[in-house]
C-alpha positions in Angstrom: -44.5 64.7 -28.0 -41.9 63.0 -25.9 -45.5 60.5 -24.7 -46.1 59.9 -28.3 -42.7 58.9 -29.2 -42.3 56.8 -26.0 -45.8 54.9 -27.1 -44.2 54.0 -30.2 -40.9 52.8 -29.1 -42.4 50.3 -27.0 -45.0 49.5 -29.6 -42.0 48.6 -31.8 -40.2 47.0 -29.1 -43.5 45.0 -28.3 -44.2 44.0 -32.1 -40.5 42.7 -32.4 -40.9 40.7 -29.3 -43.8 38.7 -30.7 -42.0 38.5 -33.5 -39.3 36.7 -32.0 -41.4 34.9 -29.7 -43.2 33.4 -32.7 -40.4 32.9 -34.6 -37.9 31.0 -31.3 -40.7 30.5 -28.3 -40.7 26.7 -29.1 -37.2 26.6 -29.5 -36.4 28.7 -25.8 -39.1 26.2 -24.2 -37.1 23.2 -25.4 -33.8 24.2 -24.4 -35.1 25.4 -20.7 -36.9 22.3 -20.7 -33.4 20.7 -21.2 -31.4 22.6 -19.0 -34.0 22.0 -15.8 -34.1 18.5 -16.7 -30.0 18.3 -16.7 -30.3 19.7 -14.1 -32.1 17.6 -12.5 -30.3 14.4 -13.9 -27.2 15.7 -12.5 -28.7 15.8 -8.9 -30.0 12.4 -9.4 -26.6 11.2 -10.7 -24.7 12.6 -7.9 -27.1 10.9 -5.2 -26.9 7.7 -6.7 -22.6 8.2 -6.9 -23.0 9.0 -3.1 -25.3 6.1 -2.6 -23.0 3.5 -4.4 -20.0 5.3 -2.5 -21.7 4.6 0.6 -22.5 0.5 -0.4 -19.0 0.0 -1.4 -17.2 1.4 1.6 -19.3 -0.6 3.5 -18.7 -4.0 1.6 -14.9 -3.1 1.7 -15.5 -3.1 5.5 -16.7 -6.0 5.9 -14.6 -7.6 3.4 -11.4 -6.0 5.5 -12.9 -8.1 9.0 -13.0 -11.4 7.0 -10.0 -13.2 9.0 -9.4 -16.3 6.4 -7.4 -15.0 3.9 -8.7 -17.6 1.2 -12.3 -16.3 1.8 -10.9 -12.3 1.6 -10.0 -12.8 -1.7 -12.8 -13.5 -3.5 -15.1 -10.9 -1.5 -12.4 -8.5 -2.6 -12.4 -9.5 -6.1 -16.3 -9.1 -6.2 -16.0 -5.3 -4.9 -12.9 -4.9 -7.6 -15.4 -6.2 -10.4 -18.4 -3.2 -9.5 -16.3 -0.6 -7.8 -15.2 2.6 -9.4 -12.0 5.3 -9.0 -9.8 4.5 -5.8 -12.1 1.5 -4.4 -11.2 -0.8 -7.4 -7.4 -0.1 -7.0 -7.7 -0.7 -3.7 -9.9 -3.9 -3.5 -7.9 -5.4 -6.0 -5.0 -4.6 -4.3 -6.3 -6.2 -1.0 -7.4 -9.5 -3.3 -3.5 -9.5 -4.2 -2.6 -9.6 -0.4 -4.9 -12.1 0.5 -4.3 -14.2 -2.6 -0.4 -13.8 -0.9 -1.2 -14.6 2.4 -3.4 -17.3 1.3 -0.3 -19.4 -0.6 -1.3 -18.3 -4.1 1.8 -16.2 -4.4 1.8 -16.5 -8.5 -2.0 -15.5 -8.7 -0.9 -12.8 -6.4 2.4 -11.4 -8.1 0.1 -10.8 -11.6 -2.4 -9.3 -10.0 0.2 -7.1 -8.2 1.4 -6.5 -12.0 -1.5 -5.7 -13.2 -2.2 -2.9 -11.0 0.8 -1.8 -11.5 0.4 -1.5 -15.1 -3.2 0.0 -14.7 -1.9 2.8 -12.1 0.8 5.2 -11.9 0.1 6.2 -8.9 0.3 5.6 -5.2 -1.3 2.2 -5.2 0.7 1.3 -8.2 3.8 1.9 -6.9 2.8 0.1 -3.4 1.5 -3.2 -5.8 4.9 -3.0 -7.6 7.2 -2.6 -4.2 4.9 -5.7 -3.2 5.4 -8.1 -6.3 9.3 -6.8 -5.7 9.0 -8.8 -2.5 7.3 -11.8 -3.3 9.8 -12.7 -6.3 12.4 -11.4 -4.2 14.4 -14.9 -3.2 13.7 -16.5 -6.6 13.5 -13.7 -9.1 17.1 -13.0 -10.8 18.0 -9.3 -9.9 17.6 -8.1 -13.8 14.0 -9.2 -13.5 13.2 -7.4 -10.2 15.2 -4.7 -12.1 12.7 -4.1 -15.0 10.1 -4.3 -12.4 11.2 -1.7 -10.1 12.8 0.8 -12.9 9.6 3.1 -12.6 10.5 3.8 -9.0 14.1 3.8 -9.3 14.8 7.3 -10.7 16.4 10.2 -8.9 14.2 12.1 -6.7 11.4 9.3 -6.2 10.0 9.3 -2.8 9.8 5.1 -4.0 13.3 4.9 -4.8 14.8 4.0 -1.5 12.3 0.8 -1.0 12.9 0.3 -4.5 17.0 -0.3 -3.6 16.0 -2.4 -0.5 14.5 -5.3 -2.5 17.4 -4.9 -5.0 19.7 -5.5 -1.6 18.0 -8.4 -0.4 18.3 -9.8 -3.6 22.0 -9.8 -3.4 22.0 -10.8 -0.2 19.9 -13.9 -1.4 22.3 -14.8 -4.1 25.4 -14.6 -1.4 26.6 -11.5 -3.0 27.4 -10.0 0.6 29.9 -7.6 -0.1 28.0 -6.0 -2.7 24.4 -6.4 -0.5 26.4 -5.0 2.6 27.6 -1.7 0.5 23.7 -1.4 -0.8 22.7 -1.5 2.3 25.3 1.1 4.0 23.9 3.3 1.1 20.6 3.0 2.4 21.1 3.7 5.8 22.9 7.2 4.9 20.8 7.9 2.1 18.4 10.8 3.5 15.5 10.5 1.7 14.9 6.8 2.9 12.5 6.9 5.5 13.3 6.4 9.2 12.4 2.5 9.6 14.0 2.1 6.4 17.6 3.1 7.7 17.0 1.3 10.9 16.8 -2.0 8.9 19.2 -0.8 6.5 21.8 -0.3 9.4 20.8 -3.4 11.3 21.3 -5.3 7.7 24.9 -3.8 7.1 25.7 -4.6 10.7 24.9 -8.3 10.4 26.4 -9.1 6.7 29.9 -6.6 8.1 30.1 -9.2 10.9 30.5 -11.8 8.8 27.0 -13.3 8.5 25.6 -14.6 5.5 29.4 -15.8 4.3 29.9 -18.6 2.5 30.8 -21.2 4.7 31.6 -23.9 2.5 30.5 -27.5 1.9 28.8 -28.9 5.2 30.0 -32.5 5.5 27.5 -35.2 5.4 27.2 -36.8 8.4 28.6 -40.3 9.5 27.3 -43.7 8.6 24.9 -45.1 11.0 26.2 -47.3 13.6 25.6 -50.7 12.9 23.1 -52.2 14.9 24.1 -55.6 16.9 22.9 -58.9 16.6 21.2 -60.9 18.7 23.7 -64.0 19.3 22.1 -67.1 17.3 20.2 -69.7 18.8 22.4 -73.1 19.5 21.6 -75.7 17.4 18.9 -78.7 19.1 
């Protein structure tokens, strides 16, 4: 008996099969059909990624061993304009430089901006610390102020460099006293890195010495002595 009931169990189970079969076969074959060929897509996605990877560390390379800055900038700005992710922060970033070194220092200063604006990261905060330093001896200090205020808050790694361009700025503007007690700040101030303080200290050593004082007026200098004459010919 236990044969006969066994037979018809799977009969059952059989007949319920085909059922389903007929009634969702098409559908199961589409959707494995879909899932091997996502599958598939993603593996030919990911080898193209790698391959375009590959292409743009090279042209950043190559761009990095161009010696003229004026001709770095635009090979930089043509990897910025396909690149993807940390490359295009970092080619546009380099364009900046060049554009700097190259005399452009407006073209470079909104660029520096810009990145600024578009990242909050790391490269962000290096492209702000830069356009700190280029407008640093013309900028007024509530400009370079605004600029800086995302990496001047309390427990930024940024802060320190931050405060540095903020010093030179007053030391620019002949503000000494006030530039020589950001700069003793700086120099005990333990979270500014190691180089940092050694400037910092070197800085407060000059401006305490009296460097960097106003001097006053320097006096123009004395007329030119006047040149002598030839005596005149005698009359014939």
């Amino acid at each position: 008996m236990s044969d006969i009931f066994r037979e018809v169990q799977e009969d059952v189970r059989r007949e319920r099969l085909e059922k389903l079969w007929k009634t969702y076969g098409t559908w199961f074959i589409v959707f494995a059909v879909l899932v091997l060929a996502g599958i598939g897509g993603y593996q030919v996605w990911r080898r193209h990624e790698a391959a375009q990877r590959v292409k743009t560390s090279d042209a950043y390379a190559a761009a990095q061993r161009i010696t003229d800055p004026a001709q770095a900038a635009p090979a930089f700005e043509k990897i910025a304009g396909s690149a993807r992710g940390g490359y295009r922060l970092l080619a546009k970033l380099s364009q900046a430089n060049a554009l700097y070194a190259s005399g452009k220092a407006l073209d470079a200063v909104n660029l520096y901006k810009e990145i600024a604006t578009d990242d909050s990261g790391d490269i962000g905060a290096v492209a702000r610390l830069r356009a700190g330093w280029a407008l640093s001896d013309s900028a007024p200090r509530s400009d370079l102020e605004t600029l800086l205020a995302p990496l001047d808050t309390p427990g930024s790694a940024w802060r320190p460099l931050a405060n540095e361009i903020l010093a030179f700025s007053d030391y620019r503007a002949a503000k000494v006293k006030q530039a020589a007690t950001e700069y003793h700040a700086l120099a005990e101030d333990a979270q500014s890195p190691d180089t940092l303080r050694t400037r910092a200290r070197a800085m407060a050593a000059f401006l305490d010495s009296g460097a960097g004082a106003d001097s006053g007026v320097v006096p123009p200098p004395p007329p030119p002595a006047a040149t002598p004459q030839p005596p005149a010919a005698p009359a014939q």
